[in-house]
N, C-alpha and C positions, 0 to 999 in steps of 0.2 A: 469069174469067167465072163468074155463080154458076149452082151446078148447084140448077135450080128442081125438079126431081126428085126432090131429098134431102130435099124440105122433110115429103113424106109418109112417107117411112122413117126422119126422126128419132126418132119414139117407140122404134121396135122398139130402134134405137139406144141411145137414154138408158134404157129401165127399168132394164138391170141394171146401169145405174152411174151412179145418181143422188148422185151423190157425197158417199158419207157423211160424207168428212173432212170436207169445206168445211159441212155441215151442222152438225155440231157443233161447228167453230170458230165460225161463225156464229151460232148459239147460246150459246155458252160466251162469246165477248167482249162480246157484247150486253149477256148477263146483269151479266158482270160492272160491263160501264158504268153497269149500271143501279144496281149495290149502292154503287159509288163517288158518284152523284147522291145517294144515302141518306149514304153517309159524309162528302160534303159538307155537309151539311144536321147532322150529328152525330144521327140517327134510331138506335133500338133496332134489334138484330136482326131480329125479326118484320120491320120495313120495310123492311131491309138486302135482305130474303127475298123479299117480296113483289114491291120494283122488280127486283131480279134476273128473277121467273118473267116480270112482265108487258114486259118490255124483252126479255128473251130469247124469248119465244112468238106476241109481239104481231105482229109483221109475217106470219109462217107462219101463224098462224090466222085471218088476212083472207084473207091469198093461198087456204089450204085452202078456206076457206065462199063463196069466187069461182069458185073451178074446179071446185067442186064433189069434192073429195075428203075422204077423211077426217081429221078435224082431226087433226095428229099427232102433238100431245101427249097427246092423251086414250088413243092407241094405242104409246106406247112411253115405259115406265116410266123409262128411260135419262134421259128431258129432266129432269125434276125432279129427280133430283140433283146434274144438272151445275147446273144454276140454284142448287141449296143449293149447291154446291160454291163456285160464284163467289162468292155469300154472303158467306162465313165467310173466302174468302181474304183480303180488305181488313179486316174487321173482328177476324182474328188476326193480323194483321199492323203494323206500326208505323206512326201516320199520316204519318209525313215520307216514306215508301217510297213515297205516292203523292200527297202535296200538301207543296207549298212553304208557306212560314212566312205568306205571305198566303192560305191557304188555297184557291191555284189549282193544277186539276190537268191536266195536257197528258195523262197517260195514260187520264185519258176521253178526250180527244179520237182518242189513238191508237190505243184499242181500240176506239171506235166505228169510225174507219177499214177496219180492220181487216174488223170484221161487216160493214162496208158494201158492201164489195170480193165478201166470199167470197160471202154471202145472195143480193146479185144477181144472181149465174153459177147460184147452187144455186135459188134461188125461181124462175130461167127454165128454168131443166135441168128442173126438175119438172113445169112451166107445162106444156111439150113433149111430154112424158112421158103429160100426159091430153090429147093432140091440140088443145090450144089450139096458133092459126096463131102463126108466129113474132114478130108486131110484139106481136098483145096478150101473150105469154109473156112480151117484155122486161121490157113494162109490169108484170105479174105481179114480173118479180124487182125492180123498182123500188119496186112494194108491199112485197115481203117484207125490202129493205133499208132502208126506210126509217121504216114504219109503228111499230116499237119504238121508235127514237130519240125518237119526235112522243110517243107515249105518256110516255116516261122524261121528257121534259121539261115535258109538260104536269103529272103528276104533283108535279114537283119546284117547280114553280111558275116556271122557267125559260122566258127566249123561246124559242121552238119553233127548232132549228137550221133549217128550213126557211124562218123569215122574215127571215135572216141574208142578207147578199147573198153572202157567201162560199159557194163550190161544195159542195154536198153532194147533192141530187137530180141534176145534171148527171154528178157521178160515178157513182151509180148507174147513170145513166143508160149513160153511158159501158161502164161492165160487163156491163149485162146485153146493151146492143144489139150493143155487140162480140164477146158470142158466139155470141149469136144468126148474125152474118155471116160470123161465121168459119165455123162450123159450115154454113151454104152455101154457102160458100167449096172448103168440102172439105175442112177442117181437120181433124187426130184429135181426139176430143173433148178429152180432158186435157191437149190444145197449147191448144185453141180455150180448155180453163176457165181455163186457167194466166193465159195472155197477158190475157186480157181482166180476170180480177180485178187480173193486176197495173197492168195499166191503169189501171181505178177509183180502187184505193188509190192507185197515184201519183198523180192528179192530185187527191184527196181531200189525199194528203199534203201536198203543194203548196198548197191551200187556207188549210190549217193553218199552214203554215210560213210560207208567205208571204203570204196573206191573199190569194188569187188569189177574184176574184169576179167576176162576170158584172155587167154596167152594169145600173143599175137605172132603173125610170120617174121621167120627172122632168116635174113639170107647165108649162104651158103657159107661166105665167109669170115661169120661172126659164132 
């Protein structure tokens, strides 16, 4: 049964563990899928750079300017280097360590995964955190998982993964609602963030692996 009760003591809950890990992976794989879109493309450093920040910040700085809190890269120096850091890891490193001889690469896909799973537990953990109710928090960590991606691939000049039939907002979705429920469920919280990112990512993964996609519209006379 959920305890409707908890719904107003989650903040006091989540502020002192708004999970820094899952933030910074979150950031850190994004970034990096964004340098990898640049090293698809064979772009300079500088651009290597630049798809890194805006793929790793882009989701948390809509979600931040929605809930009305402080944008939080502008407040913690730590984000900008992890973003250079992702950078420079594909571009010192050997291009076949991350694309095959036709130049396609699974390990964006997999590090998008990845951000998608962890960003959604962590953009609704924080959603919470400044007393937004828990349905639009989901929503919030659904912004924060996915809005980078839309970014990295509009940049790259790439279809937007969003108008792809295969699953990637349902996984979000998937993560953030699941812990959101857990978490009125009466779950600890690091059961409730665990389970539900791995959630996401599994069936993100499954996406990937197996082209799992949700049916699409089909007109009247087909």
């Amino acid at each position: 049964m959920i305890n409707t009760a908890s719904v107003a003591q989650l903040p006091a809950h989540l502020a002192p563990a708004l999970l820094p890990a899952l933030d910074v992976i979150g950031i850190a794989v994004f970034a990096l899928s964004g340098a990898l879109a640049a090293a698809k493309r064979e772009q300079t450093l500088v651009t290597f750079v630049f798809f890194a920040v805006v793929t790793g910040v882009g989701g948390g700085t809509v979600r931040d300017l929605l809930i009305g809190a402080p944008v939080f890269w502008v407040h913690a120096s730590w984000v900008p280097f992890v973003c250079l850091a992702m950078a420079l890891l594909p571009w010192l490193s050997p291009r076949h360590f991350w694309f095959d001889t036709r130049g396609n690469s699974k390990a964006l896909d997999w590090f998008d995964a990845v951000g998608l799973a962890s960003y959604a537990v962590f953009g609704t953990a924080k959603a919470l955190a400044f007393n937004v109710e828990p349905l639009p928090a989901a929503m919030m960590g659904v912004i924060t998982a996915c809005v980078g991606g839309i970014i990295r691939d509009v940049l790259a000049h790439e279809p937007s993964i969003i108008m792809r039939p295969e699953l990637y907002v349902t996984a979000a979705a998937l993560a953030a609602g699941g812990f959101v429920v857990l978490l009125l469920l009466g779950a600890h919280f690091w059961v409730a963030a665990s389970v539900a990112a791995l959630a996401g990512f599994t069936l993100r993964g499954l996406a990937i692996h197996r082209g799992l996609a949700l049916p699409t519209y089909k007109s009247g006379g087909e």
